[in-house]
N, C-alpha and C positions, 0 to 999 in steps of 0.2 A: 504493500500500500504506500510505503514511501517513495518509490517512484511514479505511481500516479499522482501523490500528493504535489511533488516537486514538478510536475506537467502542469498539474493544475496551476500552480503559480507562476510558471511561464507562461500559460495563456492569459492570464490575466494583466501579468506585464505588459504582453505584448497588444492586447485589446485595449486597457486602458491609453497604453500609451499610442495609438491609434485615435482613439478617440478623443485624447484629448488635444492630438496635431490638428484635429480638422474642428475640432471645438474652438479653439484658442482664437482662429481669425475673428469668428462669428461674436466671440465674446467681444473683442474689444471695440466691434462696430456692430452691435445689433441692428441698429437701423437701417445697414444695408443689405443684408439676411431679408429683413421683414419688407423690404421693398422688392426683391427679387421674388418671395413669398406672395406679397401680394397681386404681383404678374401675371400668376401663376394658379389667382384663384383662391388662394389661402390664404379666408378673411378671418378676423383681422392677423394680417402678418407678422405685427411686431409678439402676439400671444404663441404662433408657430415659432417665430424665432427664439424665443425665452423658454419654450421646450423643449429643442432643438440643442441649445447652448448647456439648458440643465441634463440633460439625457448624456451629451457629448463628453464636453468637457467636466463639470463638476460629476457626474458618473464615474469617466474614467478614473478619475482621482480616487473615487470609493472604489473602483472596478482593482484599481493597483492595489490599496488596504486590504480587498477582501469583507469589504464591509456592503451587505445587502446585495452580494454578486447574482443573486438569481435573478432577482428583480429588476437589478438595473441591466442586466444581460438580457432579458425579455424588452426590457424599453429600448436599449441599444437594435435589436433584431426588428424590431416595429420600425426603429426610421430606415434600417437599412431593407426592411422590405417596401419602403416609400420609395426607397431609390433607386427600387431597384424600376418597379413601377416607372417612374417619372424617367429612368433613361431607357427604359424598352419601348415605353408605348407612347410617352408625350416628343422626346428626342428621338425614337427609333434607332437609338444606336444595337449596332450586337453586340453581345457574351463575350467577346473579347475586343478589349478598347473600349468597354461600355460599360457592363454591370459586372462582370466577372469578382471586383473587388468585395463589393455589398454579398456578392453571393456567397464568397468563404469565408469573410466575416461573420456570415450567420450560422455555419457552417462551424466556427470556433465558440460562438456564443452560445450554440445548442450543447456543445460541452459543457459549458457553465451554468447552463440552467438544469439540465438534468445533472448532473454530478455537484455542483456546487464549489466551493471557493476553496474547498481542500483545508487540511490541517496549519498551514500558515497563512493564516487570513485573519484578521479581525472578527469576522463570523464565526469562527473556528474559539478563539479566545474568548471571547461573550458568551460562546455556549449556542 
C-alpha cells in the first residue's frame, strides 16, 4: 500500500500543480475570464469566472495538501469536462491539438476521486 500511497501523492502534485498554472492567470485578472465567459453565453460571467478560479487555483492548493481531494477532484473533472465540450463542439477542434489534455486530466482525477488522497495528505491526518 505504500507504493500506491506514494502515487497517490504524485498525482496530486502533479494535478494540483496543473491547476493551479492555469488558475493563476484567471486569478489575477478575473474580469477578463468573465468577459470571454460572457461571449460565450455564461451569464453572468464574472460568477463563472470566481468558480473557475476557486475550483483551479485555490483547489489545486488543497488538491497538493491533500485536503478534500475527492471533492475538489470531482469539481476539477466538471470544468475539465466543460472543456472538453467547448473545444469539441463550440471550437471543433480534434482529440489531439484540442481536448486530449482535459481528457487525461480527468482520466488522473478519477484516480482521486475513487481512491482518495492517500496516506500523506491532510485528509489522511484529520482522519
Amino acid at each position: 500500500m505504500a507504493n500506491l500511497d506514494v502515487v497517490l501523492l504524485i498525482v496530486r502534485v502533479m494535478m494540483g500543480g496543473f491547476f493551479i498554472k492555469h488558475g493563476f492567470k484567471k486569478f489575477l485578472d478575473p474580469n477578463d475570464i468573465a468577459k470571454w465567459l460572457d461571449k460565450l453565453n455564461y451569464k453572468p460571467g464574472i460568477l463563472f469566472a470566481w468558480f473557475i478560479i476557486i475550483v483551479e487555483f485555490f483547489g489545486g492548493i488543497l488538491m497538493i495538501l491533500g485536503l478534500g481531494s475527492r471533492g475538489i477532484a470531482l469539481l476539477m473533472a466538471a470544468v475539465m469536462v466543460q472543456g472538453i465540450y467547448h473545444r469539441k463542439f463550440v471550437k471543433s477542434l480534434k482529440f489531439v491539438d484540442g481536448w486530449e489534455i482535459n481528457f487525461v486530466s480527468i482520466s488522473s482525477l478519477i484516480v482521486l476521486i475513487v481512491l482518495g488522497s492517500g496516506i500523506y495528505s491532510l485528509d489522511a491526518y484529520f482522519g
